[in-house]
C-alpha positions in Angstrom: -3.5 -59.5 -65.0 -4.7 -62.9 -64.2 -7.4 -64.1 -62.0 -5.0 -65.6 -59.6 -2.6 -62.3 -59.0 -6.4 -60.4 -58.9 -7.5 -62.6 -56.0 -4.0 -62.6 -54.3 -4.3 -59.0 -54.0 -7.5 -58.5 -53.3 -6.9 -60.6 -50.3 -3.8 -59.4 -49.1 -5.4 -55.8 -48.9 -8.4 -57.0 -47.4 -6.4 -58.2 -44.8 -3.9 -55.3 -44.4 -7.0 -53.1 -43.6 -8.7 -55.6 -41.4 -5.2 -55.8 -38.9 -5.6 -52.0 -39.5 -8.8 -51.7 -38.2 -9.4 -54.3 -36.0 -5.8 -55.0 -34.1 -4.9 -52.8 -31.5 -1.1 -53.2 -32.0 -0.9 -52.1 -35.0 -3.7 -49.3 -34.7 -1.9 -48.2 -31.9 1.1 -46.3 -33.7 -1.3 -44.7 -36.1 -3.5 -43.5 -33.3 -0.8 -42.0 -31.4 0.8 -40.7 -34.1 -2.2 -38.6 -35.1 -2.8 -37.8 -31.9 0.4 -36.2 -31.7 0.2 -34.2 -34.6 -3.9 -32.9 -33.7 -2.6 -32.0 -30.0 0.8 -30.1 -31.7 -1.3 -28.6 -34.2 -4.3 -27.5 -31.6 -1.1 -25.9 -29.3 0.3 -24.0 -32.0 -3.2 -22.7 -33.0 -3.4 -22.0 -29.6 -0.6 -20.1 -29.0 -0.9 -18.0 -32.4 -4.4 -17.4 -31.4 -3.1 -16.1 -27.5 -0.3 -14.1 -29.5 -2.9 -12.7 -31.6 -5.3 -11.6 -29.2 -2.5 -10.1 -26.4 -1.1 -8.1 -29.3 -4.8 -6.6 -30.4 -5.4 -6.6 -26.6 -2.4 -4.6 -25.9 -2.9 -2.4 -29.1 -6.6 -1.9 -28.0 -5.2 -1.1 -24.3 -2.8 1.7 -25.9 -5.5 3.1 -27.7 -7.9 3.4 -24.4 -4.9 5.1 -22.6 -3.5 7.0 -25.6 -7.3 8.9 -25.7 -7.2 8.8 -22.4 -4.1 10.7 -21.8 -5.2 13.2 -24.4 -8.6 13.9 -22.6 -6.6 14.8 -19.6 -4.4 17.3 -21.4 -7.3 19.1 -23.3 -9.0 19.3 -20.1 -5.8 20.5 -17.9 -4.7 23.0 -21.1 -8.5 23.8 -20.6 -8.2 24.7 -16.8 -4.9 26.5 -17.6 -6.7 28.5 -19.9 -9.2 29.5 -17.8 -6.8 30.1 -14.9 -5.2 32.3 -17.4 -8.5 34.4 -18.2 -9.2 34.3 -14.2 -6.2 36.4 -13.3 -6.5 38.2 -16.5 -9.7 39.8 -15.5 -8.7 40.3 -11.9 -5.9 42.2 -13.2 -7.8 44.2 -15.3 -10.4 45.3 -12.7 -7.2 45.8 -10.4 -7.8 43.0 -8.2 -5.7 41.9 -5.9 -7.5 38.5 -6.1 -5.1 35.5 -7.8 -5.6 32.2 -8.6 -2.7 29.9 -9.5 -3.3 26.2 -7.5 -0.8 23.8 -7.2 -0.9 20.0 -6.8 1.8 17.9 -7.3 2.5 13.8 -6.9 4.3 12.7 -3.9 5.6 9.1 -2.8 5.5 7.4 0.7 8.4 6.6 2.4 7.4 4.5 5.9 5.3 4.5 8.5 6.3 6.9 11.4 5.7 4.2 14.0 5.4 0.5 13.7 1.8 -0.3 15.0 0.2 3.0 13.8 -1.1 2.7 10.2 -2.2 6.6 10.4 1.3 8.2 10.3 3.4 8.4 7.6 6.2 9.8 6.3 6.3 11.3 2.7 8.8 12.7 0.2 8.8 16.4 -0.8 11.1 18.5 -3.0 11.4 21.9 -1.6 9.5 21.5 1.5 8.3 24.3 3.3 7.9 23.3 7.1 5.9 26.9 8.2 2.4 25.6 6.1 0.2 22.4 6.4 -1.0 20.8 3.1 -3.9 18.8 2.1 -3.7 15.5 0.7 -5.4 14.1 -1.7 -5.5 9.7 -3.2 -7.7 9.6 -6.4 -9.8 12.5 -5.9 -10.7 12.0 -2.7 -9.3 13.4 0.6 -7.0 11.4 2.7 -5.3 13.6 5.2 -3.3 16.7 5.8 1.0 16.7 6.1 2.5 18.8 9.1 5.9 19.3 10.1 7.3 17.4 12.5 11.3 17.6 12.9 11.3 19.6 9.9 10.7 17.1 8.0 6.3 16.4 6.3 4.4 13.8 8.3 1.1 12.9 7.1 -1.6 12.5 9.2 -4.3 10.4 7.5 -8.2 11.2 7.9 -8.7 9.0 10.9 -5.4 9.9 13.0 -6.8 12.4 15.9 -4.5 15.5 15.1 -5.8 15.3 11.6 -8.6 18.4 11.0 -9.6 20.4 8.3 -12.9 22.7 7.4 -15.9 20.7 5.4 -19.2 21.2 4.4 -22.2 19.1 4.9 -25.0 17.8 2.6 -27.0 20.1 0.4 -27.8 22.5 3.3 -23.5 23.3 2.8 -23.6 23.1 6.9 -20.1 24.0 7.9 -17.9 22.4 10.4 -14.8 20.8 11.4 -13.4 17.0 10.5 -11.3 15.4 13.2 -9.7 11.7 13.4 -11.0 9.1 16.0 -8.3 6.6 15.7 -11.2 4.4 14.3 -13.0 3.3 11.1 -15.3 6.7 11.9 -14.5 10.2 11.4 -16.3 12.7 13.6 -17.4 16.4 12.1 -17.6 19.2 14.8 -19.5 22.5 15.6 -21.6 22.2 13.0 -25.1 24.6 13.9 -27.3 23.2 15.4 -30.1 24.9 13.0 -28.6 23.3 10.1 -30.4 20.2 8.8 -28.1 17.4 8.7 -29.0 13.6 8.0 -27.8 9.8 7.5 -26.0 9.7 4.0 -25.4 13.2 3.2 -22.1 13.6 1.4 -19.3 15.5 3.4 -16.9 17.5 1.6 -14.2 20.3 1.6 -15.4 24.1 2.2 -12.2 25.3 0.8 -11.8 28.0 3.9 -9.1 26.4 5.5 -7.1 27.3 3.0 -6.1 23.5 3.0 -7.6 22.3 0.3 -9.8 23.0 -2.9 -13.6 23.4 -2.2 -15.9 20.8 -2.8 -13.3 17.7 -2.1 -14.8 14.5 -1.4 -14.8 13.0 2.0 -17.1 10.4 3.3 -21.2 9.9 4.3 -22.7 10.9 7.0 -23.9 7.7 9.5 -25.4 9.6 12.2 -25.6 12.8 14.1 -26.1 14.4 17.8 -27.3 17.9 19.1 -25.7 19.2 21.8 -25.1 22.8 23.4 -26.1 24.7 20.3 -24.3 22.4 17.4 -24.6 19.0 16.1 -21.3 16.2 15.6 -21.7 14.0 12.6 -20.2 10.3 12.9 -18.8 9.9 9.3 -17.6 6.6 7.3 -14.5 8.2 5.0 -14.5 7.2 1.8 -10.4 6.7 1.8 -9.8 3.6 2.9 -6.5 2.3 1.3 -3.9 -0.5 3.4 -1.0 -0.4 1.1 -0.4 3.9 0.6 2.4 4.3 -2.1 1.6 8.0 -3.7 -0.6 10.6 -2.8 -1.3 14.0 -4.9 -0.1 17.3 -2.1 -2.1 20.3 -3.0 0.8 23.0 -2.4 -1.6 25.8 -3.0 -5.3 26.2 -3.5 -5.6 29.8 -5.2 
């Protein structure tokens, strides 16, 4: 190769990758062309990555449940078990003592009356009209269901017909929860010698026959004596605005 074809090319690539470099309509392509490709390549990465993690996510998720489910099965074979061994021994010592409870899922169908948020009406297979039934929403009580036309209307803690027997603070001081058509429930004829105070835990005594003992209800705000008993002011815990399902506890023993 001769000196002149060596300089001739040497030249004409020094200039190639100055325009390159240095000239914005012709770097322009380039740079939008890679850019293109990075910003593809990033959203695919992405989108693998997103696919990757939802699938371990949801496999993880199914796992937690799965576990989950099978806790709840020991523990309810458990209870069966026991509620087995219960009646077995009653039997046995010729008792005429049983226990066999019964809850069940039930689903919401309206509100009784537009306006009132404390009355609705609920969907029950084989529904025995003579008996009123607790109510229960995620462990905690929410009302009771009584007939009305035949048919199970629930009356939620705060409604005013709405009473059932409960049991206050560690002292177990007995008396009777009734609605106020407010935020508040109030707790009745509860004796006066019984110590009673802001933030004691109210729950279900069981002798109502309504629902199982020990039931959570709400906190105590604040109490009165009058005439021999005291009335507690309570704050319920069951507070839900959009009721779909409730568990009905069809029998307690």
């Amino acid at each position: 190769m001769n000196k002149e074809l060596f300089s001739f090319l040497f030249i004409f690539i020094s200039l190639l990758v100055g325009a390159l470099y240095y000239t914005n309509t012709i770097q322009s392509p380039f740079i939008e062309s890679t850019s293109f490709l990075k910003s593809n390549y990033h959203k695919v990465v992405k989108t693998i990555q997103k696919g990757f993690g939802k699938h371990f996510y949801q496999a993880d998720q199914i796992i937690e449940l799965n576990e989950k489910l099978e806790n709840y099965e020991n523990h309810h074979l458990i209870m069966q078990e026991l509620a087995s061994e219960i009646n077995d021994l009653f039997e046995a010592n010729k008792s005429k003592l049983k226990t066999n409870p019964q809850v069940e899922l039930v689903r919401v169908l309206s509100y009784e009356e537009f306006g009132d948020f404390n009355r609705l009406w609920i969907d029950i297979e084989e529904y025995n009209s003579s008996k009123i039934y607790g109510l229960v929403y995620q462990e905690i009580v929410a009302g009771i269901v009584i007939p009305k036309n035949n048919r199970p209307l629930v009356l939620l803690n705060k409604d005013i017909k709405s009473t059932y027997a409960v049991s206050i603070g560690s002292a177990q001081a007995p008396g009777i929860a009734q609605g106020n058509n407010s935020k508040y429930i109030i707790v009745k004829y509860i004796p006066a010698w019984l110590t009673i105070k802001a933030g004691d835990e109210v729950t279900t005594s069981g002798l109502d026959e309504i629902f199982f003992k020990g039931l959570k209800v709400g906190k105590v705000i604040s109490s009165t004596k009058s005439q021999g008993f005291q009335t507690a002011v309570v704050m319920p815990y069951y507070n839900s605005n959009d009721p779909s399902y409730f568990h009905l506890i069809r029998n307690i023993k």
